[in-house]
Each structure stands twice: as C-alpha cells, then as structure tokens.
C-alpha positions in Angstrom: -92.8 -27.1 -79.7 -92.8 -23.6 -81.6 -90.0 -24.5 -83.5 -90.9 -27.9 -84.5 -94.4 -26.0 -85.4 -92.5 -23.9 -87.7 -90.8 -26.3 -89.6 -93.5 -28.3 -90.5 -95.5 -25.5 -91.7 -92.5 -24.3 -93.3 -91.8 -27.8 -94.9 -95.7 -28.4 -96.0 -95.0 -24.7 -97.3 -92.0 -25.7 -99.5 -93.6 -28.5 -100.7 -97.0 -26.9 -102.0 -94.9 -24.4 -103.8 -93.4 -27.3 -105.3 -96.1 -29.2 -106.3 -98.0 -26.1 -107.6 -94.7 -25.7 -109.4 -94.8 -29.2 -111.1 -98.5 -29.0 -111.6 -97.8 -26.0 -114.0 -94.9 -27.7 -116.0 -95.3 -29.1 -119.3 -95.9 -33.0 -119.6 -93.1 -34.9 -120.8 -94.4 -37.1 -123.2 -94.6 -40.9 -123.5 -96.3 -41.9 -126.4 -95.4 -41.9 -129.9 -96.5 -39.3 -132.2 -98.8 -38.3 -133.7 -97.4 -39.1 -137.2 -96.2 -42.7 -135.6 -99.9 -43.6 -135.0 -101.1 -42.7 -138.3 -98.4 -44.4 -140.1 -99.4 -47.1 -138.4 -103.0 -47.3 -138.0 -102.8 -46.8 -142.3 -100.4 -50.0 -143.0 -102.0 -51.9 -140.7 -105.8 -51.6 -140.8 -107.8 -54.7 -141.7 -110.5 -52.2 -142.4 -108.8 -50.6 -145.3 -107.5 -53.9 -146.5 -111.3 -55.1 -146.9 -112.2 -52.5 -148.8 -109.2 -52.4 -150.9 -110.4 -55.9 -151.8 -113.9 -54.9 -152.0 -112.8 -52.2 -154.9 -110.9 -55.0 -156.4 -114.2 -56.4 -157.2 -115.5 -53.9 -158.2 -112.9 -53.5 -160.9 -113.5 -56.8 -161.8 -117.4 -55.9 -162.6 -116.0 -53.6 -165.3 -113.8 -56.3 -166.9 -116.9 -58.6 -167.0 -118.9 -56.4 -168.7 -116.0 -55.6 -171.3 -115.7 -59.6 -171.7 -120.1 -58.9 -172.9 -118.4 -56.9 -175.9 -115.9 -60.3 -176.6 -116.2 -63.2 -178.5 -117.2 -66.6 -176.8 -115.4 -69.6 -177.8 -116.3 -73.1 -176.4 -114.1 -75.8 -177.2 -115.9 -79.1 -176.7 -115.3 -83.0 -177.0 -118.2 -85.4 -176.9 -118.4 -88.9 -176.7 -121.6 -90.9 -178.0 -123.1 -94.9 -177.5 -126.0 -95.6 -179.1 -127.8 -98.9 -179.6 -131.0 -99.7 -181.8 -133.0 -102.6 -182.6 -135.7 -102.7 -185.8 -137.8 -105.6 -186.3 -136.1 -106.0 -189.7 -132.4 -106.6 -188.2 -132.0 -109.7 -186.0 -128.7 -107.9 -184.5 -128.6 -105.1 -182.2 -126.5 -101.7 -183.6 -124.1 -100.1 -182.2 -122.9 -97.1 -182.7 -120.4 -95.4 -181.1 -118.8 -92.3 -182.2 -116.0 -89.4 -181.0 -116.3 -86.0 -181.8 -114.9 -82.1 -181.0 -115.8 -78.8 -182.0 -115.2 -75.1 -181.5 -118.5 -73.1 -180.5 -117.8 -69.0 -181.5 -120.5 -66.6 -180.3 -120.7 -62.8 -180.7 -123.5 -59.7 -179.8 -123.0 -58.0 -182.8 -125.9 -55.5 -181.7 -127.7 -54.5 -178.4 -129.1 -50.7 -178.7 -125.6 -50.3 -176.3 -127.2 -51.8 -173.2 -124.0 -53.5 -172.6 -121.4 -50.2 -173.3 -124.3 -48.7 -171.0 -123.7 -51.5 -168.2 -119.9 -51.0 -168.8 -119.8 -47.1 -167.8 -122.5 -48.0 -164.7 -119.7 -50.4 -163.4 -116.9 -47.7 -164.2 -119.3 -44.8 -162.3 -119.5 -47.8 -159.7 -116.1 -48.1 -159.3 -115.0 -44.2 -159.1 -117.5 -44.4 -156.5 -116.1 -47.0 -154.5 -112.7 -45.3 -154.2 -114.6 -42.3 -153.0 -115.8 -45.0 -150.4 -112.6 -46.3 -149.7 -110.9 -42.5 -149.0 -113.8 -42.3 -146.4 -112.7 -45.7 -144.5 -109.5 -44.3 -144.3 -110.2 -40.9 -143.0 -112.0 -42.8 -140.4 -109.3 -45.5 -140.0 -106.7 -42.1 -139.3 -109.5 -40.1 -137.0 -109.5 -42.9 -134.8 -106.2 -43.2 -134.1 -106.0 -39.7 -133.8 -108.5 -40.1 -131.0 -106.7 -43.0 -129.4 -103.4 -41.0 -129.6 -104.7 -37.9 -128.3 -106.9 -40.0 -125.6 -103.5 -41.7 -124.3 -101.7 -38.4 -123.8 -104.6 -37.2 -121.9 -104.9 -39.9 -119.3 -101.0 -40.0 -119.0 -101.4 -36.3 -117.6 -104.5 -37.1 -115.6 -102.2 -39.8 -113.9 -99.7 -36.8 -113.7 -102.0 -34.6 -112.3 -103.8 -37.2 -109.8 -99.7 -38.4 -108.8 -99.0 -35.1 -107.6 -102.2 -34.6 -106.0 -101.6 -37.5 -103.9 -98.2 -36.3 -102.6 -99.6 -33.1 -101.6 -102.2 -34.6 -99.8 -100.2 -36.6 -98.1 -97.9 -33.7 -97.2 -101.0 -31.6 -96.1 -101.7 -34.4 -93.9 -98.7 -34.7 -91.9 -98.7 -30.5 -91.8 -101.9 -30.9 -90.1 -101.2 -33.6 -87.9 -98.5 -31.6 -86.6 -100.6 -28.2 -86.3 -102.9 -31.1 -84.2 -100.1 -32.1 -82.0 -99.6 -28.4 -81.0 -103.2 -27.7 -80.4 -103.8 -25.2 -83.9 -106.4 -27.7 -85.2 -108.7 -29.6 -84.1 -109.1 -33.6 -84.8 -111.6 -32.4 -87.4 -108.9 -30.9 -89.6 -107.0 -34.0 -89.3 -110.6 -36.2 -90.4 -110.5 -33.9 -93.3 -107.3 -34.2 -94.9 -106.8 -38.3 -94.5 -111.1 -38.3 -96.3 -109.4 -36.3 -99.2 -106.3 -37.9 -99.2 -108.1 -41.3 -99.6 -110.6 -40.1 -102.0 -106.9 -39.0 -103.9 -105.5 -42.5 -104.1 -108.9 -43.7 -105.4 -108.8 -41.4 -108.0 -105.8 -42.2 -109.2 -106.3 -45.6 -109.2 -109.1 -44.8 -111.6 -107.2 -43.3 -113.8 -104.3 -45.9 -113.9 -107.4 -47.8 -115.5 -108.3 -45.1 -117.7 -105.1 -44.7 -119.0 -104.1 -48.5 -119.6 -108.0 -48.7 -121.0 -106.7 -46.1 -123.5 -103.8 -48.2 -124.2 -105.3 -51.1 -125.1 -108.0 -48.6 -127.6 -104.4 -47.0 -129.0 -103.5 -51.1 -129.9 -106.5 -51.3 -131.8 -106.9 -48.3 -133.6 -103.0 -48.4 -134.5 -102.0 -52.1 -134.7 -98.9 -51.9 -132.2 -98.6 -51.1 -128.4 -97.6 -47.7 -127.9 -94.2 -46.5 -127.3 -92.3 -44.0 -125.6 -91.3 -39.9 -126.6 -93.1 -37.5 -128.5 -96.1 -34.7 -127.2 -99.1 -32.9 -128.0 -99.9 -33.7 -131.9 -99.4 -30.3 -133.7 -102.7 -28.9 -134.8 -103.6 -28.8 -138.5 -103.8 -25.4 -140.5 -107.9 -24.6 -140.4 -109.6 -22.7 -142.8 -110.2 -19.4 -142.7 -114.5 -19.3 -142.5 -117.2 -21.5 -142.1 -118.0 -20.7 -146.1 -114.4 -21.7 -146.6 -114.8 -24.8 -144.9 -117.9 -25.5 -146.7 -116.8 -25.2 -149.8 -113.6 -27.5 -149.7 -116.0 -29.5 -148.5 -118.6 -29.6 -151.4 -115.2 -30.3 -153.5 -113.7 -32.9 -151.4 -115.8 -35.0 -149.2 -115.8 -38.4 -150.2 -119.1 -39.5 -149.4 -120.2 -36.8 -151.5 -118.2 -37.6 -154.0 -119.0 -41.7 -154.6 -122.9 -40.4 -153.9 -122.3 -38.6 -157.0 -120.8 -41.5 -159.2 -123.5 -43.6 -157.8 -126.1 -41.7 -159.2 -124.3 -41.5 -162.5 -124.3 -45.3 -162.2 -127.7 -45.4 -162.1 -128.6 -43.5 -164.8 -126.2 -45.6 -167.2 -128.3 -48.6 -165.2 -131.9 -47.2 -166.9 -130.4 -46.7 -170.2 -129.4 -50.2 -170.2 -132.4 -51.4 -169.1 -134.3 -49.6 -171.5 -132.7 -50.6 -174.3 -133.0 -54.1 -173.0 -136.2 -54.0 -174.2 -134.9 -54.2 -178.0 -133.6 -56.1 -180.2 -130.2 -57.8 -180.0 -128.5 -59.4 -183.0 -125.7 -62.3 -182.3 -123.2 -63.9 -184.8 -122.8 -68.0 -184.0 -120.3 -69.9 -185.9 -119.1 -73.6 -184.9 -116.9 -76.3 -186.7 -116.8 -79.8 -185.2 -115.3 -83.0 -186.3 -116.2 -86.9 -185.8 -115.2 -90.1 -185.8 -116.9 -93.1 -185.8 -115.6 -96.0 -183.7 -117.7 -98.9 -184.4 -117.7 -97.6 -187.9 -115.7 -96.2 -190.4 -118.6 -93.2 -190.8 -116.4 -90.0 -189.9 -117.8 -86.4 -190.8 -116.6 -83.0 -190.7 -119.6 -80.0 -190.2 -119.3 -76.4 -190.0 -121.7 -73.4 -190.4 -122.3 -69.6 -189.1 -125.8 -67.6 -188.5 -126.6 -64.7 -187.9 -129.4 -64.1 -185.3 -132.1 -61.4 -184.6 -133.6 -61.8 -181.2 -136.7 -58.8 -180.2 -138.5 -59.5 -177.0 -141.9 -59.3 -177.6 -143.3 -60.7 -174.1 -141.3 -62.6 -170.7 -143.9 -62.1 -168.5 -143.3 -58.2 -167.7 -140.1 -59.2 -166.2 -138.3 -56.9 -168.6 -140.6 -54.1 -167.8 -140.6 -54.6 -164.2 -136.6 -54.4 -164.4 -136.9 -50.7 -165.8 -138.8 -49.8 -163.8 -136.9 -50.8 -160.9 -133.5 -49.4 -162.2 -135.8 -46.1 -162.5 -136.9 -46.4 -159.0 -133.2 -47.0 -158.0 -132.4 -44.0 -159.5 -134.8 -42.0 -157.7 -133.6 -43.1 -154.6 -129.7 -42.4 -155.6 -130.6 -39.0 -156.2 -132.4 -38.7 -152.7 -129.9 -40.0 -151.1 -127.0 -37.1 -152.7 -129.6 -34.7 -151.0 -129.1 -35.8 -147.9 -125.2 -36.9 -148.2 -124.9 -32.9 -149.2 -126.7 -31.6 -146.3 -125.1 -33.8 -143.8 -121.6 -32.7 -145.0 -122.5 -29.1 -144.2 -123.5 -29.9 -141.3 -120.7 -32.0 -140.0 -118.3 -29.2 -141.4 -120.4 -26.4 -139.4 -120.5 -28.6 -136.2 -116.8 -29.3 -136.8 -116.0 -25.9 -136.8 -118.2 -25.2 -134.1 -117.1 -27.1 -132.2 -113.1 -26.4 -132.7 -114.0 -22.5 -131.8 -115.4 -23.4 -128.5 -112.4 -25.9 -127.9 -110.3 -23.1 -128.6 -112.4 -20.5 -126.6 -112.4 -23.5 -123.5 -108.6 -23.6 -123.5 -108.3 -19.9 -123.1 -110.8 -20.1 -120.6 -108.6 -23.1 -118.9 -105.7 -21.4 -118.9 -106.8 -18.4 -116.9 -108.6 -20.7 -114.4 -105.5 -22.1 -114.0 -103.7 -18.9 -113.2 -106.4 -17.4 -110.7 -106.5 -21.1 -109.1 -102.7 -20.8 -108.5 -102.5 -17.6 -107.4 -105.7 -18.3 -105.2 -104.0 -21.5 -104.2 -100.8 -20.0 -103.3 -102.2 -17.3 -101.1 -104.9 -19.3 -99.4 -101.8 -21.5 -98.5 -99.8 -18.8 -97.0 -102.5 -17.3 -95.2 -103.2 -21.5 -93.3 -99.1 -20.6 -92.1 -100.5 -18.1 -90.3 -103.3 -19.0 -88.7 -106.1 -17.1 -91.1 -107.0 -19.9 -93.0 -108.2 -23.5 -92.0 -107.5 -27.0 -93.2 -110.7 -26.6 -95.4 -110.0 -23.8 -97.1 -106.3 -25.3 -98.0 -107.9 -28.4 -99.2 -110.8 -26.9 -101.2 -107.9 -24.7 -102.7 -106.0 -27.4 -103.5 -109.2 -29.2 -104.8 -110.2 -26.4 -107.1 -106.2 -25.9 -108.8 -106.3 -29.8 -109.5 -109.7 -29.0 -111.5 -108.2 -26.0 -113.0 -105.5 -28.3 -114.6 -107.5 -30.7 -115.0 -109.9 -28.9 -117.3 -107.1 -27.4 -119.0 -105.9 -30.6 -120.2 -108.7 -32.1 -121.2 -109.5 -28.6 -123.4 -106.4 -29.4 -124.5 -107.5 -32.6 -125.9 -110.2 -31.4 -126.9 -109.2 -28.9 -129.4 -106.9 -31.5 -131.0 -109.7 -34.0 -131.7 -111.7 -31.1 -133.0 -109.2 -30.0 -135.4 -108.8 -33.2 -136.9 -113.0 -33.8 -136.9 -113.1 -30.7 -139.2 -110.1 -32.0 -141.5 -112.0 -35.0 -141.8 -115.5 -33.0 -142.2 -113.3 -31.0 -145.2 -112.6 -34.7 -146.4 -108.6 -33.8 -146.0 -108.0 -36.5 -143.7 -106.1 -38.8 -145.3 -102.4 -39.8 -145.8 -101.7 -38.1 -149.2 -102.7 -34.9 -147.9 -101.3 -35.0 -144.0 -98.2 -36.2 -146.2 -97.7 -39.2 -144.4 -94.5 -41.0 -145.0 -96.2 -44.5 -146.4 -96.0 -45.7 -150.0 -99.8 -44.5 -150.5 -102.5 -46.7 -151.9 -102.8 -46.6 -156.2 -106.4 -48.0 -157.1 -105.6 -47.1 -160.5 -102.7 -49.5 -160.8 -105.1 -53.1 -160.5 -107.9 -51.3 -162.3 -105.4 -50.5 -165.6 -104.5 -54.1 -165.8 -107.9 -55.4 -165.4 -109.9 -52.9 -167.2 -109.4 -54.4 -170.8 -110.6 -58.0 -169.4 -107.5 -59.7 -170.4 -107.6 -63.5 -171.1 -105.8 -65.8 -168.5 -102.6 -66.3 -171.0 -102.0 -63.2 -172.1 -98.8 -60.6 -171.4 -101.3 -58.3 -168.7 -102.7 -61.2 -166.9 -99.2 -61.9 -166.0 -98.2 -58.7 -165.2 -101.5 -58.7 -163.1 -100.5 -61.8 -161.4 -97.5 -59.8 -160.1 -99.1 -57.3 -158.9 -101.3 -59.6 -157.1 -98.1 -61.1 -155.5 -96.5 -57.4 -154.6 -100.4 -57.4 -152.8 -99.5 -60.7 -151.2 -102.6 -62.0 -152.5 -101.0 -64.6 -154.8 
C-alpha cells in the first residue's frame, strides 16, 4: 500500500511540474496577424466605403457651384394650336405653328457670393476627408481589438485546458491518499467541487472565445485563420507633451473641425453679399414655322439685367443671420474637439503606462505563484500540506497567468488607442500593404464641373468603373 502511495504522489507530482511547466510556455498562436486583420478590415469595410461615397458628394457640391460661374444654355422645341373666332369671320382660325430656340444665361456679377460658396464647399470637402481618416482609424482600432480579443481567449482556453487536467490529476492523487487513509473524504469533496467548477469555466470560455470569433468576422470581413502571435507594439512617443502635440497636428477630427469652420465663414460672406446686386447676361435665338400657314419668323435678342433685392420678406436677412449663427456654433464646437483630443491622448497614455506597469506586476505574480505553487505542492508529498492548500495554490497560479495575459492584452489595445488618440492610425502610416485610398484622384476630375461629353467626364467614367461604381 506504501508503494502504490508513492507512486501516485509521485505521478500527481510529475504531472504538476508539468503543467506548471506548460502553463509558463509561450502560446503558440492561431490567428492571423495583426497586419492580416488590418489589411483586411481596410479593403473590406462597408463603413469606409460609405463614406468614400459620402466624400464623393461632396466633391460633387464643389462642381455644382463651379457650374454657378458657367453659362446656361437651354435648347427648346415648342409646338403651338390655337383657334379663334371674331364676330366679323364666319370661319373659325387655326393656327398652328412649330418652333425651336437656344435660351443662353450668364451671372456676369454677384459681389462673389458664388466664388465665396465655391471655397465653403472646397473647405467642406478638406473637411470631409479629415472625416473619412477618422472612420478608418476606427475601422483599423476595431479590428485591432477583435484581433487582440481572439488571442486572448485562445490562451484563456489554454490556460482553463490545463487547469482541467491538473485537476483531474489532483483528484485521482487524492483519491489515492483517501484509499490509504492520508485524507479524509473531505479532501476528496474538495478536489471533484473544483474540478467541476474547472470544466464550467472552460466551457465559458470556449463561448468567449468563438464569441470573439464571430466579433473578429465583423470587424475584419473574413473568418480568422491560423499562425501568427502577439501583434508587435507600435513605437510610442516619448512624453505626454509629445503626444499632445502630434496630436494638435494630426488628429483628424481636429483637423475637418478646422475646415468646417473655414466653411462657415466663406458661408457668411456669401450670404452677405447675397444681399446685393447681381447682374445676368440673357441672350436667346429661336426659329418658327407656321403649319397652317406660310407665316414663318426668325427672332433673336440679348439683355443685360440688374437685379438688387430691396425686400423678400426678411428671408434674406434671416439667412445671414443664420449662417452667422452657424458659424458661432462651428467655432464652439473646435473648442471642444481640441480639448477632447488632449484628453483622449492623456487618457491614452495613461492608460498604456499602467498596462505596462500591470504586466510587470503580472509577471512577478506569476513567478512568486509558481514558486509558491511548486513548494506548497511538494510539501502535500509529504504530509505538511493539505488538499486545500494544493488547490488554493493551484487556484491562485491559474490567476497569476491569467492576469498576465490579459495585461498582456491590455497593453496592446492601449498602444494602438494612443496611436489612434495621436491620429496615426491609419494604413499609410502603419504602412500597410493595400493600394491606399486617393480622394484627390475623383475630386481632380470633377473639380472643373466638366460637361457630360467632354474628354474628363470620360476619363471620370473610368475611374468610376476602376470604383466598380459604373
């Protein structure tokens, strides 16, 4: 009975060492990397393709207002009955008549309120690419959470897998210590409550870590594959200041909030000059036959036309005064946009030293658990130690790498939350290997309002078709 004692310890022994062992070995990856996900997540996110379309628009506002600068010619066609009776004509007449004309109208003069509505649309449109460089640095943060979020549940499995088959070996040990009379049926009651509460867990995490699957799908647009590790951590900057200041230069938001208020501004002058005169130039020529008749006629004449608002109500004055009031409110709102960027980069950074600060912290948990592990284990072999103390041991390693893990995690999400506080977190500057976005190219084709037949509304149409949008 000794001897069959002896080798059970011995074995139950063995195998703690082992799975301490294991619990300190670096995970083996299976997920893609982090470069994989953000390639992804960037060619694939309907987010960024709504905006990208949004922007187009926007483009388009500027051409409109360049077509304001542009001659407008109608070409019309008009076909006329008319029938009249006089007392002095027994017969009805009938006339019926075909004619066509070109209509040709141009502003000659507006104070500039339409140049002054073409640079708000520009401003508008700078700002809207600032917009669209913050959807993507949110589109590429998410699936850096996703991708960090899957690595960290695939080593809680890890962690909860090994737990389970030291449990299971503690229990058998301890059966055996029962058969021989070293414990009581207590010990036994112990070990087959934790090793229970172990299979729940990892059962929990199983459904943690296919729940962070299914996120990683979303935020990336494929299912995730196999290979790779921890995603390397970005170079940070040096200070807080530092980080403050690349922000000031950088952040997006900041950035359109600044165009936007520019907008504005070009929106008051506009509307101010509104309120004056406007000269246009109208020419038309026009033809007609007569049907019924052999009455044909040929017309043709141009004017010149002074128009000066004198009243409409107050609608004109109400308008300034609301592009004022918008205004206003632009310039509030860069107040706050600035302040909020400093402090999303100081929380950012914050945050990142404590995640850094946590993992050292981890890591020596996890060396005093093993260690306290290891002895406590030793000391059960020989009779100074009881099932409880063995199994809170066990418990309190499991947290120790368990913590460590998820400080692990922790500092990787951070230091991409303070790229993207910095506004750096996009695929230019990670260097991403994707053909990157060019708003410039569709605003350059559209920006001189071209006319439907000309040379750039073809080339435009191609580009269209390279967008799969024609």
């Amino acid at each position: 009975m000794y001897k069959k004692n002896s080798a059970s310890l011995f074995k139950a022994f063995v195998f703690a060492g082992t799975a301490a062992f294991a619990f300190a070995l670096p995970k083996v990856a299976s997920a893609d990397n982090l470069s994989d996900a953000l390639i992804g997540a960037y060619k694939s996110s309907g987010l960024l393709e709504q905006n990208r379309a949004l922007l187009r628009v926007e483009d388009e506002n500027v051409a409109a207002a360049v077509a304001g600068l542009r001659p407008i010619i109608n070409w019309t066609i008009t076909a006329k009955h008319r029938t009249s009776n006089t007392t002095a004509s027994v017969n009805d007449i009938t006339n019926n008549e075909l004619s066509t004309g070109l209509n040709l109208s141009l502003l000659l003069f507006d104070g500039g309120a339409t140049r002054l509505r073409q640079l708000a649309a520009q401003q508008t449109v700078l700002a809207t690419r600032q917009s669209l460089i913050n959807i993507e640095q949110q589109v590429l943060f998410n699936a850096v959470q996703a991708y960090v979020n899957v690595l960290l549940q695939n080593e809680i499995v890890r962690l909860q897998g090994n737990n389970l088959r030291l449990l299971q070996e503690e229990l058998k040990a301890s059966q055996d210590r029962f058969e021989v009379g070293e414990v009581t049926r207590t010990d036994v009651a112990l070990a087959q409550s934790r090793l229970a509460s172990a299979r729940a867990n990892l059962i929990e995490s199983r459904g943690n870590l296919l729940e962070a699957k299914a996120s990683y799908v979303e935020a990336v647009g494929n299912p995730i594959g196999s290979a790779a590790g921890a995603p390397p951590l970005p170079k940070r900057a040096a200070s807080l200041s530092s980080a403050e200041a690349i922000a000031n230069r950088n952040h997006p938001s900041l950035l359109a909030q600044q165009h936007t208020v520019k907008a504005a501004d070009y929106s008051v002058e506009a509307a101010r000059k509104g309120l004056g005169p406007n000269v246009k130039f109208i020419a038309d020529v026009s033809t007609t036959v007569g049907i019924s008749s052999t009455a044909d006629s040929d017309t043709s004449g141009a004017s010149i036309t002074l128009t000066q608002p004198i009243y409409a109500g107050g609608a004109l004055a109400s308008a300034l005064r609301s592009s004022m009031a918008i205004g206003d409110a632009a310039r509030g709102q860069l107040i706050t946009v600035q302040r909020a960027v400093t402090q999303d980069v100081a929380a950012a950074y914050v945050t990142l030293e404590a995640a850094s600060a946590s993992l050292v912290s981890s890591n020596e948990s996890v060396r005093a658990a093993q260690v306290a592990f290891d002895g406590i284990r030793e000391e059960a072999t020989l009779g100074a130690r009881t099932t409880l103390d063995v199994l809170q041991a066990e418990q309190d390693l499991l947290n120790a790498l368990t913590s460590r893990v998820q400080s692990r995690a922790n500092q990787a999400t951070a230091a991409y939350a303070l790229l993207q506080a910095q506004g750096l977190l996009t695929a230019e500057h990670l260097g991403l290997a994707v053909e990157i976005y060019d708003p410039t190219l569709y605003y350059n084709l559209v920006k001189g309002a071209p006319a439907q037949v000309s040379q750039q509304s073809r080339d435009l149409d191609r580009v269209l078709r390279a967008l799969g949008k024609n």
